[in-house]
MDAnalysis code that builds the backbone (N, CA, C; Angstrom):
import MDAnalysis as mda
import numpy as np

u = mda.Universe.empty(219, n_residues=73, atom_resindex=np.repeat(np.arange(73), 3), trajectory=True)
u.add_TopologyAttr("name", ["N", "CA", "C"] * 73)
u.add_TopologyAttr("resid", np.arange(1, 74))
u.add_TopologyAttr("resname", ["UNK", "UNK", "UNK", "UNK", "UNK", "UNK", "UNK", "UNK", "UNK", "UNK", "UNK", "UNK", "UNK", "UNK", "UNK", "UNK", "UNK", "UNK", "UNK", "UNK", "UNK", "UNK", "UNK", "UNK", "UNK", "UNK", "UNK", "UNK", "UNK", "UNK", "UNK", "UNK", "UNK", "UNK", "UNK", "UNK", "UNK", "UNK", "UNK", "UNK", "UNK", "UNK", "UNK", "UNK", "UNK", "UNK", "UNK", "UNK", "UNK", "UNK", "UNK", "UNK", "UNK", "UNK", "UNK", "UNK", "UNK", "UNK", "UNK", "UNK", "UNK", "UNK", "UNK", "UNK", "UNK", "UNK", "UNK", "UNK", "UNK", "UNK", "UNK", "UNK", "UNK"])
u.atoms.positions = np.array([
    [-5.021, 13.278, -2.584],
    [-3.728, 12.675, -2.315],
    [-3.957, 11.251, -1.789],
    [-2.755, 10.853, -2.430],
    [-3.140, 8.801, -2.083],
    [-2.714, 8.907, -0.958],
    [-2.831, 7.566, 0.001],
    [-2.102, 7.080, 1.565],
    [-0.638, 6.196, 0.531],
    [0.304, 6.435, 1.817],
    [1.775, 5.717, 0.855],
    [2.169, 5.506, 2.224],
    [3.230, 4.091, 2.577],
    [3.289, 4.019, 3.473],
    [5.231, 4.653, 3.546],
    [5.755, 4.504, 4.286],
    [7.375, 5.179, 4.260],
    [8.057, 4.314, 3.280],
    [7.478, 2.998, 3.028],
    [8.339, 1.684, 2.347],
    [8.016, 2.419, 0.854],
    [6.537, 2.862, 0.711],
    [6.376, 3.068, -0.786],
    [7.089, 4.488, -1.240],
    [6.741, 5.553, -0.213],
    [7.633, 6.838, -0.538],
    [8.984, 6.063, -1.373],
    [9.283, 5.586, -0.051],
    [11.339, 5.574, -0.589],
    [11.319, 5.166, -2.112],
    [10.441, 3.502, -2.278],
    [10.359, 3.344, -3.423],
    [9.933, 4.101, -4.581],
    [9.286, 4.563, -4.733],
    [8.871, 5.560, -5.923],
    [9.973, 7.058, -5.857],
    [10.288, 7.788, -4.626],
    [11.705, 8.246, -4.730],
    [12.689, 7.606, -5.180],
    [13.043, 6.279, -5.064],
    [14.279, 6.103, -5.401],
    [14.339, 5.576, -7.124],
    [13.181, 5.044, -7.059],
    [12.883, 4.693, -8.665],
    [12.341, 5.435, -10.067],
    [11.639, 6.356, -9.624],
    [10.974, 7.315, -10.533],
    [11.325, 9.243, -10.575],
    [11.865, 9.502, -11.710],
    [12.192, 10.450, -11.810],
    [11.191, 11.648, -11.526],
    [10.060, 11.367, -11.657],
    [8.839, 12.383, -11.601],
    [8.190, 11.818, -10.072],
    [9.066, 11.337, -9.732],
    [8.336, 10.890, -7.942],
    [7.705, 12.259, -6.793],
    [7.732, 13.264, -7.356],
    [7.143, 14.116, -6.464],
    [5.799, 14.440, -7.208],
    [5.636, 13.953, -8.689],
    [4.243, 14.478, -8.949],
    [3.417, 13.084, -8.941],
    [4.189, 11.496, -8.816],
    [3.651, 10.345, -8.638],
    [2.787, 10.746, -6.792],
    [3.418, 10.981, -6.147],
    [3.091, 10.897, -4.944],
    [1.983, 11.742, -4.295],
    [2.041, 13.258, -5.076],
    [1.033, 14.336, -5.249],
    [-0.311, 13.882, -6.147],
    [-0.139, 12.747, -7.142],
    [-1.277, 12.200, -7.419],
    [-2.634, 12.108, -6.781],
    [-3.224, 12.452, -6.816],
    [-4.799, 11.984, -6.389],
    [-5.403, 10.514, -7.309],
    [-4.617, 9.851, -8.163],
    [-5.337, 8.768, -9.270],
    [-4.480, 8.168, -8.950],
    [-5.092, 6.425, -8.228],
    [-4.674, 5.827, -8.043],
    [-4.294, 4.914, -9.170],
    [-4.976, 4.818, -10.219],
    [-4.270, 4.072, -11.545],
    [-3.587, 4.617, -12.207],
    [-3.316, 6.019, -11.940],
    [-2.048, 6.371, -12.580],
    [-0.692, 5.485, -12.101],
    [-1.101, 5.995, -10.840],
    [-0.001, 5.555, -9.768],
    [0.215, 4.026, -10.055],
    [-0.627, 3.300, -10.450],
    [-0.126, 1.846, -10.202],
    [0.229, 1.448, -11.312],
    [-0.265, 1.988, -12.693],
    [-0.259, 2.138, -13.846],
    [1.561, 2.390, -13.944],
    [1.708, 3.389, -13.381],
    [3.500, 3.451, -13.240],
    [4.544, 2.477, -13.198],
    [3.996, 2.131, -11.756],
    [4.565, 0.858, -10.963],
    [4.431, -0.496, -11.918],
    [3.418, -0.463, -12.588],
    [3.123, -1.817, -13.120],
    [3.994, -1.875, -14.527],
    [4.227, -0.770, -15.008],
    [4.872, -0.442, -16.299],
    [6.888, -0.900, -15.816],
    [7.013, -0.309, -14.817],
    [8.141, -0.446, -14.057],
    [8.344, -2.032, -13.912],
    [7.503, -2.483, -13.354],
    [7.855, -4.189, -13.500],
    [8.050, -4.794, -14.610],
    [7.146, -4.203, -15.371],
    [7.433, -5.108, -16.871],
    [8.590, -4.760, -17.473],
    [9.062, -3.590, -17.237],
    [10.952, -3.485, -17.926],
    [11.723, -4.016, -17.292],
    [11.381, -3.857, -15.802],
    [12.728, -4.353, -14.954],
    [12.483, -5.440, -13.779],
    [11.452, -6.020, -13.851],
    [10.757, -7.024, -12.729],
    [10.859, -8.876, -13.053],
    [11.390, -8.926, -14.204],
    [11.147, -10.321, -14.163],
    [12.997, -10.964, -14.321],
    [13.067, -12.435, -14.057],
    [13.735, -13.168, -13.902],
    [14.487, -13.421, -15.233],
    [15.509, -13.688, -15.828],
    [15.829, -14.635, -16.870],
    [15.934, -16.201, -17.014],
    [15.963, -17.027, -17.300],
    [15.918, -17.286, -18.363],
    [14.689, -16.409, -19.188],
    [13.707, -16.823, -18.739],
    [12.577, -16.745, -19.339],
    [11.699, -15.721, -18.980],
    [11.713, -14.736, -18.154],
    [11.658, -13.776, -17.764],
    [10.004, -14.399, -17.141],
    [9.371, -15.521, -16.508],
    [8.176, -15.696, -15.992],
    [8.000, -15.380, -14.901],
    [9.139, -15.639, -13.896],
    [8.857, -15.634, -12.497],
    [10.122, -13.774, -12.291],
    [9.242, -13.030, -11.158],
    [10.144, -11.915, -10.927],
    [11.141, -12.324, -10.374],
    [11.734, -11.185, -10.394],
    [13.167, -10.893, -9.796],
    [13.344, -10.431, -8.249],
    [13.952, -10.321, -7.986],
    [13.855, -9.649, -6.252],
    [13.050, -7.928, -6.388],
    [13.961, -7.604, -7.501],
    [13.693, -6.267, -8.045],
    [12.053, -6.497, -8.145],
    [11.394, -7.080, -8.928],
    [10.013, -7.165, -9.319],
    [9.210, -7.509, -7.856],
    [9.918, -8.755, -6.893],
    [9.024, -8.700, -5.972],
    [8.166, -7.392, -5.323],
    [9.908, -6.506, -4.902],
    [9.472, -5.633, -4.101],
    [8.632, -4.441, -4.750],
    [8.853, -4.705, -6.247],
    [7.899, -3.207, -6.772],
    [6.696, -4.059, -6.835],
    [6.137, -5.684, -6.683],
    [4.580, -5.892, -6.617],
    [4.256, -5.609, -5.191],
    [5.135, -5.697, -4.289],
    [4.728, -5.657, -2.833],
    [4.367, -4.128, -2.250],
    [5.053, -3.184, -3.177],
    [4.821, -1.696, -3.623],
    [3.298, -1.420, -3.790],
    [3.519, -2.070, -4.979],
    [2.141, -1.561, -5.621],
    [0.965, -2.424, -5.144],
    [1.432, -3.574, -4.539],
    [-0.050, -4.105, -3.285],
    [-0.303, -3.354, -2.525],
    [0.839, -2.824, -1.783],
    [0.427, -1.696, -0.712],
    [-0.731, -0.731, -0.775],
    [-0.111, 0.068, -1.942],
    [-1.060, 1.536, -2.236],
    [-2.218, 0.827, -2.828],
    [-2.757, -0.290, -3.648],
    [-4.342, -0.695, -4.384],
    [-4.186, -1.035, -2.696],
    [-4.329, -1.628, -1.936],
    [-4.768, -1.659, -0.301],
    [-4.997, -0.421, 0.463],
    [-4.684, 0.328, 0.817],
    [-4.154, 1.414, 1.221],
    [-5.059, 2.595, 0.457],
    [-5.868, 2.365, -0.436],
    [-6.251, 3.466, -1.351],
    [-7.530, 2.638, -1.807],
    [-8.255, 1.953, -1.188],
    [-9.121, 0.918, -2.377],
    [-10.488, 1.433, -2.135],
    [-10.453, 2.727, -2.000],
    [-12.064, 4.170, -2.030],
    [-11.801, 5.248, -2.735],
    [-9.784, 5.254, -3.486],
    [-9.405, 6.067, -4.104],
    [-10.218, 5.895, -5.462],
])
């Protein structure tokens, strides 16, 4: 089982439908593998979609957490 801090629980609860078997994970590239897939549909800005969105910040600040938090996983 990964370390998640209360900020990342909520997030992956509130965002991912399979969030109880994301969190029960033991693989941390699954897990980020998720998160990172998640930004690319819904994380970036328009015009041009280069720079994120508020939405995208907080799912990179997510998924910094747990690669920190897990980096012997």
């Amino acid at each position: 089982m990964l370390n998640y801090t209360e900020n990342d629980r909520q997030f992956i609860e509130k965002n991912f439908e399979n969030a109880a078997q994301l969190l029960a994970s033991s693989s941390r590239r699954e897990v980020l593998l998720t998160i990172e897939n998640l930004i690319e549909q819904k994380g970036f800005a328009p015009p041009h979609y280069y720079d994120y969105n508020d939405f995208g910040r907080k799912a990179q600040t997510v998924y910094d957490s747990i690669y920190q938090n897990n980096e012997k996983s």
